[in-house]
C-alpha positions in Angstrom: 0.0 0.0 0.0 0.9 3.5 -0.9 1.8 6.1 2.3 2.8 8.6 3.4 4.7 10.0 6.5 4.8 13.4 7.9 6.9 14.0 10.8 6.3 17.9 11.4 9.4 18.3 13.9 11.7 17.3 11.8 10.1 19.0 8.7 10.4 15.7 6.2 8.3 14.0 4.5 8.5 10.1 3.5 6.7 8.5 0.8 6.4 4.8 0.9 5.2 1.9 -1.3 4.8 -0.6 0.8 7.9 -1.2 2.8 10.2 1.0 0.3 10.7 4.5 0.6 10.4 5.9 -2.8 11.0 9.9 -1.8 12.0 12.3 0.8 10.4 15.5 0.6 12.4 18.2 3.3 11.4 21.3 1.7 7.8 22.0 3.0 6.3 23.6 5.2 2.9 23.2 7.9 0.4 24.8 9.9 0.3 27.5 13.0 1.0 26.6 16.1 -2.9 26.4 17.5 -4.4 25.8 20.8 -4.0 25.5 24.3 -1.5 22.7 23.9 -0.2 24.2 20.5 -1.7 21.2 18.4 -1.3 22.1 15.5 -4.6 22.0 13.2 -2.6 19.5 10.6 -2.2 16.9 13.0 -4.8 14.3 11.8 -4.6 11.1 10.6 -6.1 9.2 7.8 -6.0 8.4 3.8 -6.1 10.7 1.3 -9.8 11.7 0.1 -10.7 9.8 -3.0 -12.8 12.6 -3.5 -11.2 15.5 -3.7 -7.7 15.8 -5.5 -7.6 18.8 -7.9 -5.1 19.6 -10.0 -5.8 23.6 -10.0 -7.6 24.3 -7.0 -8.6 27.5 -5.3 -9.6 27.9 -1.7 -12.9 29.0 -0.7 -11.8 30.2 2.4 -8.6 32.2 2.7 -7.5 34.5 1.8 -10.9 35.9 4.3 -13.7 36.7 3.7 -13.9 35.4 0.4 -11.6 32.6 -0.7 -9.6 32.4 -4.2 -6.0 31.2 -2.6 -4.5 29.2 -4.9 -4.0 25.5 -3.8 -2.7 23.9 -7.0 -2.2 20.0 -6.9 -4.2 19.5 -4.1 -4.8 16.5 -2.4 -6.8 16.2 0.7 -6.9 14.6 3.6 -9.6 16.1 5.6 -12.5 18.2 4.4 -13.6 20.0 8.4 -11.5 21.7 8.4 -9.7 21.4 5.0 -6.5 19.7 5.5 -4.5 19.0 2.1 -1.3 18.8 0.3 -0.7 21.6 -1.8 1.6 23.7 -3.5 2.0 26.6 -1.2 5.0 28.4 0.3 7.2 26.4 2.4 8.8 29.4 4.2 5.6 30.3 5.8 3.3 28.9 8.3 -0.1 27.6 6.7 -3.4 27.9 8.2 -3.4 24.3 8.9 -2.6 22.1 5.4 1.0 20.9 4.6 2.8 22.9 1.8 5.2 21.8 -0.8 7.1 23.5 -3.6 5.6 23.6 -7.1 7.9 20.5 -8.3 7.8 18.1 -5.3 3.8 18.9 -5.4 3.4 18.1 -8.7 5.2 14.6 -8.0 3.1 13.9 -5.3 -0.1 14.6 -7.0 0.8 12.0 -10.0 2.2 9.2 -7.3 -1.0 9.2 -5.7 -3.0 9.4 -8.6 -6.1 7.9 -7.6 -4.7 4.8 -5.5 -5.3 4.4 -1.7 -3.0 5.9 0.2 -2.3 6.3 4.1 -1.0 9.2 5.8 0.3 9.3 9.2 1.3 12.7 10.9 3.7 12.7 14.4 5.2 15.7 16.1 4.8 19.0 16.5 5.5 21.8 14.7 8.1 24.0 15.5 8.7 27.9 14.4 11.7 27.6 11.9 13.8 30.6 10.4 13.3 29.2 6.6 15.3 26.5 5.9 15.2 24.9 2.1 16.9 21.5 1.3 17.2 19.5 -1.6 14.5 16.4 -2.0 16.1 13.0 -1.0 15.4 10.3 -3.2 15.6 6.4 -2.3 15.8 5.0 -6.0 
C-alpha cells in the first residue's frame, strides 16, 4: 500500500510503497502553532480523500472573507476543516494544510493518482527561520 509519513518536527516528509521508501520531501512547510497545547490544526490522521484531489484548486476560504487562494495540486486529507497537500510556500506557516514547492507537489499529486493511500502525521511543529533542502530520493 501506498503512504505517506509526515513527521512535522523534523520538517520531512517520506513516501512509501509498501515497505520501500520511494522519496524524501524536506522542503515543505505546515500549519500555526494552535491551541492551548499548541496542536497544530494538521495533525490528523487518515487516507487521502478519494474525492477530492484537484489539479488547480482555489480555496474558498482564505484569503478571508472570500476565498480564491490558490492550492494547485491538491490533495486532501480532511474536508472539516480542510487539510490537504498543496503547493504553497514552504517558508511560511499555513493555516493548517501541509505545503510543498511547485515540483515536489506536482510529483506527489501524480504518485497518488487515484490509488489508496495512508497518511500518518507525528510531532509538533516547530517555528523555523526558513530553511530549504534538496528532496532526497531512495531510487
Amino acid at each position: 500500500m501506498k503512504s505517506i509519513v509526515v513527521e512535522l518536527s523534523e520538517f520531512l516528509i517520506t513516501v512509501r510503497d509498501g515497505a520501500d521508501v520511494i522519496r524524501q520531501i524536506v522542503d515543505c512547510g505546515f500549519g500555526r502553532q494552535e491551541g492551548a497545547d499548541n496542536t497544530p490544526p494538521v495533525l490528523t490522521d487518515g487516507k487521502l480523500s478519494s474525492w477530492k484531489r484537484k489539479a488547480d484548486y482555489r480555496s474558498a476560504t482564505y484569503p478571508k472573507p472570500h476565498g480564491g487562494a490558490p492550492m494547485d495540486y491538491a490533495l486532501f486529507l480532511h474536508e472539516k476543516p480542510a487539510v490537504a497537500f498543496h503547493v504553497g510556500s514552504t517558508s511560511a506557516e499555513s493555516h493548517g494544510c501541509i505545503h510543498l514547492n511547485r515540483k515536489d507537489s506536482a510529483w506527489l499529486f501524480d504518485w497518488a493518482a487515484m490509488h489508496p493511500v495512508a497518511v500518518t502525521i507525528r510531532g509538533h511543529t516547530r517555528r523555523r527561520v526558513f530553511v530549504r533542502g534538496p528532496i532526497r530520493s531512495a531510487r
